[in-house]
C-alpha positions in Angstrom: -134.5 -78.9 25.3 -135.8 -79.0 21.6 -133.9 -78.4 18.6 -134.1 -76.4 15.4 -135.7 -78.9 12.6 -133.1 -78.9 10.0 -132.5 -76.5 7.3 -135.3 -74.7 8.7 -134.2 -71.7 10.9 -135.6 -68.4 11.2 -131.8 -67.2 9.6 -132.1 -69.8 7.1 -135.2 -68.9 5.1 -136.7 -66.0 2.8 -140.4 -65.2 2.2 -141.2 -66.8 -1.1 -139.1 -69.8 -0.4 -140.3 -73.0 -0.8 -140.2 -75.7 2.4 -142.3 -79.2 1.0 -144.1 -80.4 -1.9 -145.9 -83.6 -1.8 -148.4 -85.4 -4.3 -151.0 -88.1 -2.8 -153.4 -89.9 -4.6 -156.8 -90.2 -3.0 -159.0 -93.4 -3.8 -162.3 -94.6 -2.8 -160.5 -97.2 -0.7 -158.9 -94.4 0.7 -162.4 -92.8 2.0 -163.3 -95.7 3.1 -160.5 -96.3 5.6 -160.7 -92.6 6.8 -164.7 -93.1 7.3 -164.0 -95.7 9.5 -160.6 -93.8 11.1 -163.1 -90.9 11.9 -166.3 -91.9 12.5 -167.9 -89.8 9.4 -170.1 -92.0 7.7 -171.9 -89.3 5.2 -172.7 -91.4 2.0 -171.4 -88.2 0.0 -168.0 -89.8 0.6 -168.7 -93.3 -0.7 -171.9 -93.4 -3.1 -172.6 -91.8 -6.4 -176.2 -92.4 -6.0 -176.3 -90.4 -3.0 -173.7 -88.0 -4.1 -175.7 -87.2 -7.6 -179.1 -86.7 -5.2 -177.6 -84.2 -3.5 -176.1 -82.0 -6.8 -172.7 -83.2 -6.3 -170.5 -84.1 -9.0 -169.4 -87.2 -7.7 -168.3 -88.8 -4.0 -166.3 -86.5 -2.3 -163.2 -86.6 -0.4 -163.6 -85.8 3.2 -162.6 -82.3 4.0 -160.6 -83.3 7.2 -158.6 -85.4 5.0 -158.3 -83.2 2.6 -157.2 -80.6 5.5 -154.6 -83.5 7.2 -153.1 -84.2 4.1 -152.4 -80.8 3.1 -150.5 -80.2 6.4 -148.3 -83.3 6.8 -145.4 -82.1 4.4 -145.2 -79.2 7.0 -145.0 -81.7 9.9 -142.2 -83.8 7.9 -140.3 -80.9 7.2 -140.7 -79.1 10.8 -140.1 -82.6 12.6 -142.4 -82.7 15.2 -146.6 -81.8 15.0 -145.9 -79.6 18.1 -144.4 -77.0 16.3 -147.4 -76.0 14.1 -148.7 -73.5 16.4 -152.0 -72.2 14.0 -153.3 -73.9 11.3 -156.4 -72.5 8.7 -158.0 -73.1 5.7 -160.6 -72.6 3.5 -162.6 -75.3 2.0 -162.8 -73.6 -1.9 -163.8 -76.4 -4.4 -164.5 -80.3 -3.1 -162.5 -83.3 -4.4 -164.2 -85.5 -6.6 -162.6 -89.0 -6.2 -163.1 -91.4 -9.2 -164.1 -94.6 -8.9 -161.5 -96.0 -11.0 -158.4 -93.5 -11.2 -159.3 -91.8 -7.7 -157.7 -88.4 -7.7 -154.0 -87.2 -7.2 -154.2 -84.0 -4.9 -150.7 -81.9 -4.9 -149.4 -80.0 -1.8 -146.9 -77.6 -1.8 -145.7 -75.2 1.2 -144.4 -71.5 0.4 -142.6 -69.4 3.4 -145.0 -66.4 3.7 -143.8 -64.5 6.5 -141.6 -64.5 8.7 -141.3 -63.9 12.5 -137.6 -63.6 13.7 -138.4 -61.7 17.2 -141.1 -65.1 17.6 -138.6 -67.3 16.1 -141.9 -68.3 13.4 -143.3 -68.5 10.2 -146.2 -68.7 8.8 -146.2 -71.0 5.8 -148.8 -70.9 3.1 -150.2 -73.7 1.3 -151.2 -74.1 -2.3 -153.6 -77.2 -2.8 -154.6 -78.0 -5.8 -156.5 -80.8 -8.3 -155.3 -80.5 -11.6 -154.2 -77.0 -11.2 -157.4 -76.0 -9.1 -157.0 -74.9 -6.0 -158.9 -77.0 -3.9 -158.3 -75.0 -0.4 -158.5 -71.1 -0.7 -156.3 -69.2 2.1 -154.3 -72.3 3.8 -152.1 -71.0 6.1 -149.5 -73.1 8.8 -148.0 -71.0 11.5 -144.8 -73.0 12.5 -142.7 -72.4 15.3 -138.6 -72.7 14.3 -136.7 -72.2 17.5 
């Protein structure tokens, strides 16, 4: 038997509403620990030298960090990582982590749609740098019931 997450029913909740918010600060320890966590390696994501030779504006957060972060409120708030039935995004403008301050990326989620006769929602995601959005067309498809 599941249950409903709370606060979060199909009955409960209005397009425009929103669900989660969350702020996390990325640092270059940060990368490093996910590089190792993932297996991606690409200097992009720890070097400036390397970063600079390749036209980029400095080392780069990983995009699949960038991705899992910008989904976890959702999981929090729907109470179990089974319930996200489709997840998308696109990848708009890197994050540039720097080497002293790191970055601070902000999440938050915004009921889209809703689904009643699927007991769903889709939920769409604003991710943003200081007030750029950093991934274009994120979009969680949760299931409520």
């Amino acid at each position: 038997m599941t249950t409903q997450p709370a606060g979060l029913g199909i009955d409960t909740l209005a397009v425009g509403d929103v669900v989660a918010e969350r702020e996390y600060t990325l640092t270059r320890d940060t990368l490093v620990r996910y590089a190792g966590a993932s297996g991606d390696f690409n200097p992009i994501h720890y070097r400036d030298d390397v970063a600079a030779s390749v036209g980029l504006p400095g080392v780069l957060a990983h995009g699949m960090l960038t991705m899992g972060l910008a989904v976890q409120p959702v999981v929090d708030v729907v109470g179990d990582p089974g319930r996200v039935t489709d997840y998308q995004v696109r990848f708009t403008r890197p994050v540039v982590v720097d080497p002293q301050d790191g970055v601070s990326v902000t999440v938050s989620a915004k009921v889209g749609a809703l689904f009643p006769e699927e007991s769903s929602a889709r939920l769409d995601l604003t991710v943003s740098v200081d007030g750029t959005t950093v991934l274009g067309k994120a979009q969680v498809r949760v299931h409520l019931g």
